[in-house]
N, C-alpha and C positions, 0 to 999 in steps of 0.2 A: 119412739124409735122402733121403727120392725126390725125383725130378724131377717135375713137375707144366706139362705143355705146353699146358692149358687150364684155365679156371676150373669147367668141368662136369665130374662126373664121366662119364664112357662107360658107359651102360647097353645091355643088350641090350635088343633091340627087340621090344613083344610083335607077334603076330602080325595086332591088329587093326589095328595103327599101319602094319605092311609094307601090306595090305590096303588103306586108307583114301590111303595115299600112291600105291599102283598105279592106284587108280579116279580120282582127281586127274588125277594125271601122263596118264592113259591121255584123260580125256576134253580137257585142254590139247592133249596129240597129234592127237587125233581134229578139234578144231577147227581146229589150223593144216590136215593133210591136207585138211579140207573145205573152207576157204580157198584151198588151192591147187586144189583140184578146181571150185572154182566160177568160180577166176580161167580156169583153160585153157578150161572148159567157155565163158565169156564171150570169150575168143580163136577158138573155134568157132563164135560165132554161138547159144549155146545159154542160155539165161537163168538167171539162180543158182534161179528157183522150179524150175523144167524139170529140172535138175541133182541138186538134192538130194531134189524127189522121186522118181523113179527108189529112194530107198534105202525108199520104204514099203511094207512086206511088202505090205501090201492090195492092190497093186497100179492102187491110185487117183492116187495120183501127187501127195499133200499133201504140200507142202513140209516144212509142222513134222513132222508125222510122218517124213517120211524123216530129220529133221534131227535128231531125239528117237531114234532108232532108232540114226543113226549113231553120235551119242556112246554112247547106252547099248552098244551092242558095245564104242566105243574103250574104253571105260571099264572094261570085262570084261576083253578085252586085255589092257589097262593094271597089271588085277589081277594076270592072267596070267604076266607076266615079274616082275613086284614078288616074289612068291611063287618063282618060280623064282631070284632072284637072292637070296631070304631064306635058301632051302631050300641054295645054292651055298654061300653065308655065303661068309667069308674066302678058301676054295679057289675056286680060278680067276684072270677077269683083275682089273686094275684098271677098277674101274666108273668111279673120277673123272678119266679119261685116258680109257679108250676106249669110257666107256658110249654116247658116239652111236654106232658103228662097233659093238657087240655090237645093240643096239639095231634098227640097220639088217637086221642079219642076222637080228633076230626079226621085224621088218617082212617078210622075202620070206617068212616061215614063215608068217605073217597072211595075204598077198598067193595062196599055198599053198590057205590052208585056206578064205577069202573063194572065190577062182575056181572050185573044182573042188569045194567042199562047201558053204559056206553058202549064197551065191548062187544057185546050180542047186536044192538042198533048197527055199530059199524062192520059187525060179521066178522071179529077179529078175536082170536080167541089164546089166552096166555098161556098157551100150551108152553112153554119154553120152562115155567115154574110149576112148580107143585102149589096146591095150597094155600099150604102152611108158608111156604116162602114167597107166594103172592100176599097174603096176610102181613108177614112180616116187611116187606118191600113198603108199605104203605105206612104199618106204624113208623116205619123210620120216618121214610115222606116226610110224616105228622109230626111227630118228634120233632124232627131237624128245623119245621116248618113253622112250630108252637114257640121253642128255644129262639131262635130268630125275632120272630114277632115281640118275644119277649124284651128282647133286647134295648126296645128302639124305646124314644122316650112316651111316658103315656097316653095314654090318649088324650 
């Protein structure tokens, strides 16, 4: 007689499903970030339009476009560690314990490759944050992004 600890059975997960959960997870992340980025930028004196367009490549400064830009990155991101955390499978940590805390650590990796490669590539520069609060903007990201992923069932 087996033991039966749910009424599903556990399938492995195809790869469109990892995919489809990181672009999710990645664009929910990417909204709180720009939540909090439009909250500090309004503690500056700076207006949520003002704020989020800074992220339009064009360099015109349209709110939706920056705002359509930002999730589509988060949302690639998002894919990003889903994929890496599909590819880990079982080896490694526990994602439903410490996926905001791995999460975070992929947020400085974002934070990484945002400052010193996408940003300058697209000539677009986060003047709008300090920082210490572009820093933090991303661990959230990661955070929010890590907790999410964690969520969902294992790999």
């Amino acid at each position: 007689m087996s033991e039966r600890t749910s009424f599903v059975t556990p399938r492995k997960r195809a790869i469109g499903d990892v995919v489809v959960d990181g672009l999710l997870s990645g664009l929910l992340a990417g909204a709180v970030m720009g939540i909090f980025m439009v909250a500090i930028g309004l503690l500056g004196g700076t207006g949520p339009g003002q704020t989020l367009g800074r992220f339009d490549p064009a360099g015109s400064g349209a709110p939706l476009t920056g705002t359509f830009m930002h999730l589509a990155v988060s949302g690639l991101y998002g894919v990003g560690l889903a994929l890496i955390r599909h590819v880990l499978g079982g080896r490694g940590a526990d994602w439903r314990r410490y996926g905001w805390l791995l999460g975070a650590g992929y947020g400085l990796v974002v934070w990484l490759v945002a400052q010193f490669v996408l940003l300058p590539g697209l000539g677009i520069a986060p003047a709008a944050l300090s920082p210490a609060q572009f820093i933090a903007a991303h661990l959230i990201y990661g955070a929010v992004l890590g907790y999410v992923l964690g969520r969902h069932q294992p790999v």
